[in-house]
C-alpha positions as CSV (number, residue, x, y, z in Angstrom):
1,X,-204.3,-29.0,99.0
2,X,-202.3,-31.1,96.8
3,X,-198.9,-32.5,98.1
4,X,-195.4,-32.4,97.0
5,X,-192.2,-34.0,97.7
6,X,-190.0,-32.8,100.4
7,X,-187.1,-30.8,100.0
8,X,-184.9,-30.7,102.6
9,X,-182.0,-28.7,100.8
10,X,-184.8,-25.8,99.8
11,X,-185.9,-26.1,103.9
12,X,-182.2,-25.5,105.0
13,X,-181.9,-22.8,102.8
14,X,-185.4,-21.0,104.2
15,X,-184.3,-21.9,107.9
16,X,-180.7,-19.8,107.0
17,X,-182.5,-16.4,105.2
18,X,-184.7,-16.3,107.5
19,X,-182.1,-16.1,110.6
20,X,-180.4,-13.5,108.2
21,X,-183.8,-11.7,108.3
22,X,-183.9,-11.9,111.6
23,X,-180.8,-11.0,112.0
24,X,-181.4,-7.7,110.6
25,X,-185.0,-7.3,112.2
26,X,-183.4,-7.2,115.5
27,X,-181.0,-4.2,114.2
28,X,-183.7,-2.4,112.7
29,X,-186.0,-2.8,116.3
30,X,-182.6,-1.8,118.2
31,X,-182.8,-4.6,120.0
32,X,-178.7,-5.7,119.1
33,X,-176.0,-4.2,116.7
34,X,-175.8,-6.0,113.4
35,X,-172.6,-5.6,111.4
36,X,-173.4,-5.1,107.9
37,X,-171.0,-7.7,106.8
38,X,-172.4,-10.5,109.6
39,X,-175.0,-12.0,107.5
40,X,-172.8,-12.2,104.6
41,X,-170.9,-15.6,105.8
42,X,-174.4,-16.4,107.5
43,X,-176.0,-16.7,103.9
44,X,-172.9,-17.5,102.0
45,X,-173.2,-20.9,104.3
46,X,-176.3,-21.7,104.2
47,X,-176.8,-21.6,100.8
48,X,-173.9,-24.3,100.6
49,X,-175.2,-26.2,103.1
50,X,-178.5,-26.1,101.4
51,X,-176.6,-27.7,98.4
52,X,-174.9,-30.1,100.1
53,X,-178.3,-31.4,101.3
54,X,-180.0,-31.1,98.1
55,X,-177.0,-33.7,96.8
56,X,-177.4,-36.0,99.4
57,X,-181.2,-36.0,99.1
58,X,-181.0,-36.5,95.5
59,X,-178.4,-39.4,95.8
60,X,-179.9,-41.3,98.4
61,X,-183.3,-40.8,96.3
62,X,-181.4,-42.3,93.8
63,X,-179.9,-44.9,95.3
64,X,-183.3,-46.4,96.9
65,X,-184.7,-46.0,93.2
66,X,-187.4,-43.1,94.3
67,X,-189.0,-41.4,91.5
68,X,-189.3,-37.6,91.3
69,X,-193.3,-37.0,91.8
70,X,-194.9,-36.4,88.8
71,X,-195.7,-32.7,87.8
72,X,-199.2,-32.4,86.9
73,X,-200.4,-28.9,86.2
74,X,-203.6,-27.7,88.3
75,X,-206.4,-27.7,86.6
76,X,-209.0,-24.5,86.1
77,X,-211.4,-25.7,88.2
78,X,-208.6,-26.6,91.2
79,X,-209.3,-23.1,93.3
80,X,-213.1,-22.9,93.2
């Protein structure tokens, strides 16, 4: 498996949708009452926190001098 760089902003932004999936998961299954408009501010936020993160994550990369990894394409014979 080859490894990449961690992203925390693209994490905070998974962690939020999903909570707004499962927000609406537990309507469907009748489990609570979701208001349609709930998950609005839910996602709305998150993806802003997301790019606050992504920010600081890039400026402290910065600032310690960390170079983005490389992108190297996979090559052919990668998923035999």
């Amino acid at each position: 498996m080859l490894r990449h760089e961690f992203q925390p902003g693209r994490l905070v932004a998974g962690a939020f949708l999903t909570i707004a999936g499962i927000a609406y998961a537990g309507d469907a299954g009748d489990a609570w009452e979701t208001p349609w408009f709930a998950v609005i501010p839910l996602v709305i936020g998150g993806l802003f926190l997301a790019g606050a993160t992504a920010l600081l994550t890039r400026a402290i990369r910065r600032r310690r001098g960390t170079p983005r990894a490389p992108h190297t394409p996979p090559s052919p014979d990668a998923h035999t």
